[in-house]
Structure formats: C-alpha cells, structure tokens
C-alpha positions in Angstrom: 87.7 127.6 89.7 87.2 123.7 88.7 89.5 121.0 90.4 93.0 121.0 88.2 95.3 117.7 88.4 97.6 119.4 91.6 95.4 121.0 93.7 95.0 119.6 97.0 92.3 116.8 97.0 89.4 118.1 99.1 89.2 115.8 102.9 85.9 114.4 103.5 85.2 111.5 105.9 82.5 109.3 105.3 80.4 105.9 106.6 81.5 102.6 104.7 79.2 99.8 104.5 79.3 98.6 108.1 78.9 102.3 109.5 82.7 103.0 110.3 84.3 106.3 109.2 86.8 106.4 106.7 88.5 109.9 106.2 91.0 110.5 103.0 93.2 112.5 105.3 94.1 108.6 106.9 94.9 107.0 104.1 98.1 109.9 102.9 101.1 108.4 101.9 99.0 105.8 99.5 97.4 106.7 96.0 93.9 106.6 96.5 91.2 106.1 93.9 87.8 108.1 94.6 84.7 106.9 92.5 81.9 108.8 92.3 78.8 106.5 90.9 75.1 107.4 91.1 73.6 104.0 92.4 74.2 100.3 93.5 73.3 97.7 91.5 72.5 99.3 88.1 73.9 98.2 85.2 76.4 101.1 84.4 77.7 101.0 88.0 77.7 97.4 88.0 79.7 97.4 85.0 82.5 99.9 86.8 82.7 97.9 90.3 83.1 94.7 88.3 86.4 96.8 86.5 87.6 97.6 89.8 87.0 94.3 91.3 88.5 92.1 88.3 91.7 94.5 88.5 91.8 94.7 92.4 95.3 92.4 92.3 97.1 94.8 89.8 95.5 97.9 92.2 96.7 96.1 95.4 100.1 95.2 93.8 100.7 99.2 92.9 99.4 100.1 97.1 96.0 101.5 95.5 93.5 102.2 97.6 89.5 102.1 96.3 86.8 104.0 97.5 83.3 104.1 96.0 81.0 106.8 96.9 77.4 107.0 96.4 74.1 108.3 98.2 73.3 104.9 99.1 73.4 103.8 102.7 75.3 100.9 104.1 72.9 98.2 104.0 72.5 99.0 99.8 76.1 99.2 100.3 76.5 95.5 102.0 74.3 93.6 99.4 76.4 95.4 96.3 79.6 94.2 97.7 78.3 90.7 98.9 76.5 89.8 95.2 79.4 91.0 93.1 82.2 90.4 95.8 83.8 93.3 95.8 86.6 93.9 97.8 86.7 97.2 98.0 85.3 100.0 100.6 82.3 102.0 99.4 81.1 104.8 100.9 77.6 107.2 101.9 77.3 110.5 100.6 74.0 111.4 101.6 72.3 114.4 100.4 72.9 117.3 100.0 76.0 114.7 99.0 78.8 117.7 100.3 81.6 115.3 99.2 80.3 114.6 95.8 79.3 118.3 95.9 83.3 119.5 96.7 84.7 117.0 94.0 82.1 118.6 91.7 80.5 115.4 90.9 77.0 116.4 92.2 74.5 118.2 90.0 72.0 118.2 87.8 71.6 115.8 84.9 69.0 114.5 82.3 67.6 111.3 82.1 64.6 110.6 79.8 63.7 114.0 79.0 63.7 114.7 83.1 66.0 117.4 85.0 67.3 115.8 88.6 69.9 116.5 91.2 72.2 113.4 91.0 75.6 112.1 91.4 77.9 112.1 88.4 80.2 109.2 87.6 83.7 110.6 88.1 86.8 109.2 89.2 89.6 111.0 90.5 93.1 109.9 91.6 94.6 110.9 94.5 98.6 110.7 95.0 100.2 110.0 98.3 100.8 113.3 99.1 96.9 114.1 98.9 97.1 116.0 95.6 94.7 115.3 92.8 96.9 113.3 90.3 94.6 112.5 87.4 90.7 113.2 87.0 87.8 111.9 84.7 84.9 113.3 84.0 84.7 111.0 81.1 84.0 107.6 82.5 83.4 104.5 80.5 82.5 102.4 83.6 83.1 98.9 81.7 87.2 100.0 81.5 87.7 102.6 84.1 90.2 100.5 86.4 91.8 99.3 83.2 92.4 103.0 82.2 93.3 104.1 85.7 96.4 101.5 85.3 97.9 102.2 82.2 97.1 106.0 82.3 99.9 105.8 85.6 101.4 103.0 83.5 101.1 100.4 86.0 99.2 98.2 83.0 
C-alpha cells in the first residue's frame, strides 16, 4: 500500500555533507521537510534549493527543519551548498538509495527516450510527531517551498 498523509514517516539515518549522521528519529518534536531530488547542480534541482533557500527565514520562523536527499556524496554535496549558499542539510542516499526506495521516490523513469533507475523529485512533510503530514509527488521545483508554506498556511 502507497504512503497516505498519517502513516508513520519511515526512519532512515543518513551522511550530510561533512560525513555526520543525521537520523529523522532525532529531529521528533519539529516538522521536518524531506526532499527527494535526483542530482546537485542541475537546473531543476537548482531551481528547488534556491525555493528553499530564498524561503529559509519563513521555514526557520515556523521551527522547519530541511533535509535534501540525493545519491550524491558529500563532497557534490559541499560545493552545491557553498555556490548557492544554502543553508540547509542535504543528505547521501546511495544506491540501491533504501531511503528514497522506502519513501517511494526511487524508480524508474524516462529521459530522452531512455529507461533508468533514478531518484524522483518528491517532497514530503513530516509533523512533529513523525507522521507524514502532507506529500507531493507533483513538484514544481521553482515554488515548492512557497507551496509547502501556504499549503500549512504559514504563507
């Protein structure tokens, strides 16, 4: 059965940029924001950190917490955050990308006429109690922060 707003949001911990783990069970009692992207420094993805980072003071204001997750390691990781300065924590889901895998945001997809196992841009948001509070499987990654806030009207 797919992931349904309520169900309990599936734990995972993960390396950030500098190699550290960061587990979703240690962040209960905020909201967290999980992003799913397929790759640093491409132009849709770019377009969805930049939302996240231009909105950061309305996230921070409402105690939201941002994670980005992606197959890329930390070092991709370090130069994304550094040229766009993004203050936000992004994450490594390496392959067979379990985490992306549980949140059902790894699969196959088309590009170009081509089959390929990749990551899927979803977003999901996690309340403090560590239920899945709203998901998208829709993203438009130039407004996703921006429909994040007013869909918990917080806009």
């Amino acid at each position: 059965m797919p992931l349904q707003i309520g169900d309990d949001a599936p734990d995972f911990t993960l390396p950030d940029q500098n190699g550290e783990p960061v587990s979703l069970a240690s962040l209960r009692g905020r909201r967290v924001v999980i992003y799913f992207y397929p790759k640093d420094d491409t132009p849709g993805c770019t377009k969805e950190a930049c939302n996240f980072r231009d909105r950061w003071s309305d996230l921070q204001e409402h105690g939201i917490q941002v994670l980005g997750i992606s197959k890329d390691g930390g070092t991709s990781h370090e130069r994304f955050i550094r040229k766009y300065e993004l203050p936000f924590t992004l994450l490594t889901d390496e392959e067979p990308c379990p985490v992306a895998t549980a949140y059902e945001s790894y699969g196959l997809k088309k590009f170009m006429g081509r089959e390929y196992m990749g990551m899927m841009r979803h977003t999901f948001v996690i309340d403090p109690e560590g239920k899945l509070e709203r998901i998208y499987r829709k993203v438009k990654a130039e407004t996703m922060a921006d429909e994040i806030l007013s869909d918990l009207a917080l806009a």
